[in-house]
N, C-alpha and C positions, 0 to 999 in steps of 0.2 A: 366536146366534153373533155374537161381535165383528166390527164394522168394521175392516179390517185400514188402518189409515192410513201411507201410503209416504211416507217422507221422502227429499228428493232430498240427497244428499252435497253441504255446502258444499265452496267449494272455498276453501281457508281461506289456501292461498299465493298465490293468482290476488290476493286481496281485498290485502294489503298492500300498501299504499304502493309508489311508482315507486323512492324514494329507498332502501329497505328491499331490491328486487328486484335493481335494479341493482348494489348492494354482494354483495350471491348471485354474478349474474353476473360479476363480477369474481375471482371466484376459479377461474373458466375460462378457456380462451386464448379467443383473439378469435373462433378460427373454431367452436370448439363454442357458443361463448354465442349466434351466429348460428343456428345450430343451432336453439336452443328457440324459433325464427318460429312453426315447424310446430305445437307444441302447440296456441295457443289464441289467439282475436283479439288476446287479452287482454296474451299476449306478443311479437306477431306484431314491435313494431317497437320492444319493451325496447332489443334490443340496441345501438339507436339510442343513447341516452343513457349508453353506456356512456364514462368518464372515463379508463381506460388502455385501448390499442391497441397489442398485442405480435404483430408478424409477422415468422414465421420458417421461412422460403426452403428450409432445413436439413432442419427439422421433415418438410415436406410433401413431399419430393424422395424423402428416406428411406424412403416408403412409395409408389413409386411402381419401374416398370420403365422402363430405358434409354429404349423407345421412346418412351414416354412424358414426354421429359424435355421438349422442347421446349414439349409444351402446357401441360403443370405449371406453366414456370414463366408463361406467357401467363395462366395462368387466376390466379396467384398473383397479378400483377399489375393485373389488372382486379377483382381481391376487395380490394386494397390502395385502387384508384382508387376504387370502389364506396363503402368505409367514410368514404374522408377527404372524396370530393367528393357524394357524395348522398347522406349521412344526416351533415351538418355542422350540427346545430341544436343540438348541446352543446361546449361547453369541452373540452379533450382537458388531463388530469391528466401522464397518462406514455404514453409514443411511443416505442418499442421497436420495433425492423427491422434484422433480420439477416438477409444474404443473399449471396449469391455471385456469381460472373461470369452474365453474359449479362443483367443488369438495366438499362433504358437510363436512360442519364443525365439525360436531356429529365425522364422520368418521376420519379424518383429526386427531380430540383430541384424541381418540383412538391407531392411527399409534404409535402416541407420546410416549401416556402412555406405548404402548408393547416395543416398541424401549426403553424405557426407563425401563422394566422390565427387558429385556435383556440386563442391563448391557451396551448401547451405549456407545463409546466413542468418534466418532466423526460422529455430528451430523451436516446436510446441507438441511437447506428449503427455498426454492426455487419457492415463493405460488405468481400463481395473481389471486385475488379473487374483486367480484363487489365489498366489501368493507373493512374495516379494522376489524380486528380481534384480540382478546388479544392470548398471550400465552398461552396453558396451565400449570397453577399451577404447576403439577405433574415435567415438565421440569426445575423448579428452583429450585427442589431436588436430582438431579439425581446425587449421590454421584462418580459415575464410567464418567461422561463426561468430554474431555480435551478440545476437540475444538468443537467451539459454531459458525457456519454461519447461520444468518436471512435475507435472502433478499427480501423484497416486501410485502408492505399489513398486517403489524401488528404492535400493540399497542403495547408501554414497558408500560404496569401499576403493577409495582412492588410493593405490600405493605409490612411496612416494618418488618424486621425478619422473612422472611417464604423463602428468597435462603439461598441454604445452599449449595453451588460448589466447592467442597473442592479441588476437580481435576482438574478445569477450567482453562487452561493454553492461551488458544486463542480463542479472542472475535471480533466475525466480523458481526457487523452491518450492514446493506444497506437499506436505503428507509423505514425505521421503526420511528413508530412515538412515540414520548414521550408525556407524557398524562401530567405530573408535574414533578417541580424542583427536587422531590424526586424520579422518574423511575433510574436515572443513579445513585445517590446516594446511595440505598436501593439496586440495581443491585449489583455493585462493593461490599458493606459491605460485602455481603455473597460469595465474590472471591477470600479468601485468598492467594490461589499461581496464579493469571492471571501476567501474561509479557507481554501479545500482544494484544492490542486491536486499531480496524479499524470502525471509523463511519465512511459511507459513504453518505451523499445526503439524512439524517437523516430530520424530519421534527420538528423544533422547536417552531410552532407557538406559543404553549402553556407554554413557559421556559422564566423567566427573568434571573434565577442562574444556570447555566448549569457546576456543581461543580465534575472534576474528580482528586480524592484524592483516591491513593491506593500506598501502601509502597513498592510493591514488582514489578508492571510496570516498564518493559522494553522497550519497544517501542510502540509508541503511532501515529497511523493516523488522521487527521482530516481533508477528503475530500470533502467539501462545505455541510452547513447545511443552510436547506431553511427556510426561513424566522429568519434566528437568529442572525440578525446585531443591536436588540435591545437589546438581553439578556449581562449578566456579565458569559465569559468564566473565570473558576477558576480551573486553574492547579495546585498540588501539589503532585507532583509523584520525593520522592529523590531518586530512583533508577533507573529514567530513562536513556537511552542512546542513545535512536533513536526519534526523535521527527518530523512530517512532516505534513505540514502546508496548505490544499491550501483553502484558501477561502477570502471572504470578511472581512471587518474591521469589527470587532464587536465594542459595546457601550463601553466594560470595559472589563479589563483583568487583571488579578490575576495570577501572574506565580512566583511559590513558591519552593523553595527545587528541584531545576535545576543541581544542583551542579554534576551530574553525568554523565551528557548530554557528548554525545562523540559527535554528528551528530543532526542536522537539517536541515532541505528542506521546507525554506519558498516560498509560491507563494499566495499573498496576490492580491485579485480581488479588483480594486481599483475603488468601486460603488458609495460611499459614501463617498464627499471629508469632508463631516463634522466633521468624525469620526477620522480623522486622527489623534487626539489624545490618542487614543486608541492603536497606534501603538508604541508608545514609552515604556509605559508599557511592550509589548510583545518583544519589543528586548532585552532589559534590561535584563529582566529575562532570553534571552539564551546568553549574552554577555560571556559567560565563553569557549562557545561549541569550541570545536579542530577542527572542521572541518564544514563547512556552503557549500551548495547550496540558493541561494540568486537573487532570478529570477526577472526582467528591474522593474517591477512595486513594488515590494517590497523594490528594492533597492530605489526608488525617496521617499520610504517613510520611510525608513530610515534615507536618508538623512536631512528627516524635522522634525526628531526630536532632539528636545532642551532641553539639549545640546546634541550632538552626542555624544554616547555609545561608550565605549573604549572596545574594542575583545582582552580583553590583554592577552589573552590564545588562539587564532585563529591560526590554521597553514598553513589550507588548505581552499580555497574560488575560491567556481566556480559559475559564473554568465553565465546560460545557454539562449539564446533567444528561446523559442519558435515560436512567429510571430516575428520576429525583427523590422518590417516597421511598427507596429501597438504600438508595448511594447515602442522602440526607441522615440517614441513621449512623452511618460510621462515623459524623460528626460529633465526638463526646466530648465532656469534660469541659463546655466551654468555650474550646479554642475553634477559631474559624479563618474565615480569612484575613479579620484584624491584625492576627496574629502574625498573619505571612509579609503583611505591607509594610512591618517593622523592618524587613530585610531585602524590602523594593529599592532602595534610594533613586533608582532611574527612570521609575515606570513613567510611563507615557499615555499609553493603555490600555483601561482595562474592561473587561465581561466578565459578568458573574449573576450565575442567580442568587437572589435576593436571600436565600434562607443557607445561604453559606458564611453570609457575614452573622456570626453569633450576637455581637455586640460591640456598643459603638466605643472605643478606646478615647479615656480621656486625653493623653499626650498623643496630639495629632499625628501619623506618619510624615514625616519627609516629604516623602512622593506627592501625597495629597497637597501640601500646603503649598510647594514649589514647581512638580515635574507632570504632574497627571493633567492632560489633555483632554481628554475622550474617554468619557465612562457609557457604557450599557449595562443597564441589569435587566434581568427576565426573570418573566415568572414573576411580574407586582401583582398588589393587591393593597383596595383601597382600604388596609386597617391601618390601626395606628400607629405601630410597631415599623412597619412598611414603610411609611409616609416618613419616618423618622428617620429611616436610614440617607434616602432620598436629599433630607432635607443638610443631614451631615453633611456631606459631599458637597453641597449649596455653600453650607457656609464657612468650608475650609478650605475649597478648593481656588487656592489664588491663581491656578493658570490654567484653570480649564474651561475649556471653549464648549465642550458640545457634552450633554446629557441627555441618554436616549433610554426612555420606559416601556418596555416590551411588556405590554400586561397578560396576567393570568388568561385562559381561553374563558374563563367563566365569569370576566369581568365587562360590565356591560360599558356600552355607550355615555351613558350618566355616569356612574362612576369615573370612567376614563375622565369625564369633562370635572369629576370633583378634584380625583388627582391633580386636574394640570390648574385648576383654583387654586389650590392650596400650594403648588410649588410656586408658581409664578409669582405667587404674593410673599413666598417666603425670602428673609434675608441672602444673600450670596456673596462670597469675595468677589470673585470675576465681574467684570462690568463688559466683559464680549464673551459672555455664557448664552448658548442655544437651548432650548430644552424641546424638546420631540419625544412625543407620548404615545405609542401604537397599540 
């Protein structure tokens, strides 16, 4: 009878490589990757060399009962200190900490500073605390960080000459408050190569001059800043190319060194009709852009300014409705977007719902009769009014190739098929016009 010969089971994931394991481990959160200590010598102190550190205060409370709240977050705390300050013998890639009240500050500047010895580079805080908090200092030296997210519960009080972000590629603000004219100012000087920066829902009570001037920005968000319909916004970014817009009319605007602007997405909250000379400044300065989003309430305030701004570089213009029943009202007096395509000469084109165009302009546009390509409108319907706009565009448009009818949600199947009767039979300039009816 055979020798029965027993072979022991390699263990063929233990054997890979440190640099093979720890990419494994990284597609866990931080506290399970701790976790696999328990399996084997082998992995006891992996989770040491791991390169992103994501804790989340949130996470671990959620699973946790009332009374237990207070130790939670004690224990969350010492697992936090535990990772950054004794087992610090690798580089920290990405630092992620989101968390709530009752976290102490002491500790909190701490995380920062070892995050920030180890070389972060991308760094995301995620703090709500009973009150506002500054930065720590040591964070507006961190020569190794690319991307910068602050959201919740802290002061920019930046003094000036002490950032120095040589690596700072992407800057995302949210609900962060500025203390003076000089926070964003004294910020950006020390950002040599940033492209990308996002305030979000920033708090500007304390700002008359809210001045962002930097030569190497790329794209720039400004998603509503509270209380800042009194301050002077002052753009001066000549390497911009994304530029996106949503909030209220401010007092004054300064928009300077545009010239490179490929895109913009204005959505102008229309709170304060006093201000609406504030809004002629800020078209003007993107009248060059190739390509506009242009939302109902922005557009009524374009139209009132005097004299209307010529897009003599414009190719591409989409006027999107979000509420249409509510936006469609700031449409008065008439003017629509007829009005706007007098000052298109280049478009190429264009989107719009159908009840933006007020009326069809006897002296054709320009654009229409030479430049317009590609029309979609949304939001048809088979009345008659509707059908007529439709059929304009048919019969002016000498170089347009494709027409596309987004209909109403409440317009059926037959109707669809009466609309595409009635266009197709209708007159056209174009003789290589597409029409598509959805």
């Amino acid at each position: 009878m055979g020798k029965e010969v027993k072979r022991k089971k390699a263990d063929r994931i233990s054997d890979l490589p440190d640099s093979i394991l720890t990419h494994i481990l990284s597609f866990l959160s931080t506290k399970e990757a701790v976790r696999t200590s328990i399996l084997s010598t082998r992995w006891r102190y992996l989770f040491a060399l791991l390169p992103n550190l994501h804790f989340d205060l949130e996470d671990v409370l959620r699973r946790k009962n009332f009374n237990s709240y207070t130790a939670s977050v004690e224990n969350f705390m010492s697992f936090v200190d535990r990772m950054l300050f004794l087992y610090n013998t690798t580089n920290v890639d990405k630092f992620r900490l989101k968390c709530r009240s009752m976290i102490d500050s002491n500790r909190f500047y701490g995380w920062i500073s070892a995050a920030v010895h180890r070389g972060v580079k991308h760094l995301d805080l995620n703090i709500y605390l009973d009150k506002f908090i500054t930065l720590p200092d040591v964070l507006f030296t961190c020569r190794t960080l690319v991307s910068l997210k602050v959201d919740k519960d802290f002061v920019l009080d930046v003094p000036r000459g002490v950032v120095h972000l040589p690596n700072l590629n992407t800057l995302h603000l949210e609900s962060v408050k500025f203390l003076n004219d000089d926070s964003i100012k004294n910020l950006l000087s020390g950002c040599s190569n940033l492209e990308d920066m996002v305030l979000k829902q920033c708090y500007m009570e304390n700002i008359s001059k809210f001045n962002i001037s930097h030569q190497l920005l790329k794209r720039l968000t400004i998603d509503y800043l509270y209380d800042g319909y009194h301050c002077w916004l002052m753009i001066d970014t000549p390497n911009l190319a994304y530029f996106k817009y949503l909030d209220s009319i401010k007092a004054r605007y300064s928009m300077e060194n545009l010239q490179s602007l490929v895109k913009a997405d204005i959505y102008i909250f229309k709170t304060n009709y006093t201000l609406q000379g504030g809004a002629t400044t800020l078209f003007r300065g993107i009248c060059n852009v190739p390509s506009l989003i242009l939302w109902v309430t922005s557009l009524e305030l374009l139209l009132s300014c005097k004299p209307l701004p010529v897009f003599a570089t414009l190719v591409k213009l989409k006027i999107p409705c979000y509420d249409l029943c509510r936006e469609y009202s700031y449409i008065r007096g008439g003017n629509g977007l007829e009005t706007l395509l007098s000052s298109l000469p280049a478009l190429e084109k264009l989107e719009f719902s159908q009840e933006v165009l007020c009326f069809l302009p006897e002296n054709v546009p320009s654009c229409l009769l030479y430049k317009l390509k590609a029309i979609k409108i949304t939001n048809f319907t088979d009345e008659k009014h509707c059908i007529g706009k439709a059929k304009y565009f048919l019969k002016n448009g000498g170089a347009l190739q494709k027409l596309t009818i987004l209909t109403a949600p409440d317009v059926s199947v037959e109707k669809q098929l009466k609309i595409s009767s009635v266009l197709l039979a209708s007159p056209r300039e174009s003789k290589q016009l597409c029409i598509l009816i959805v």
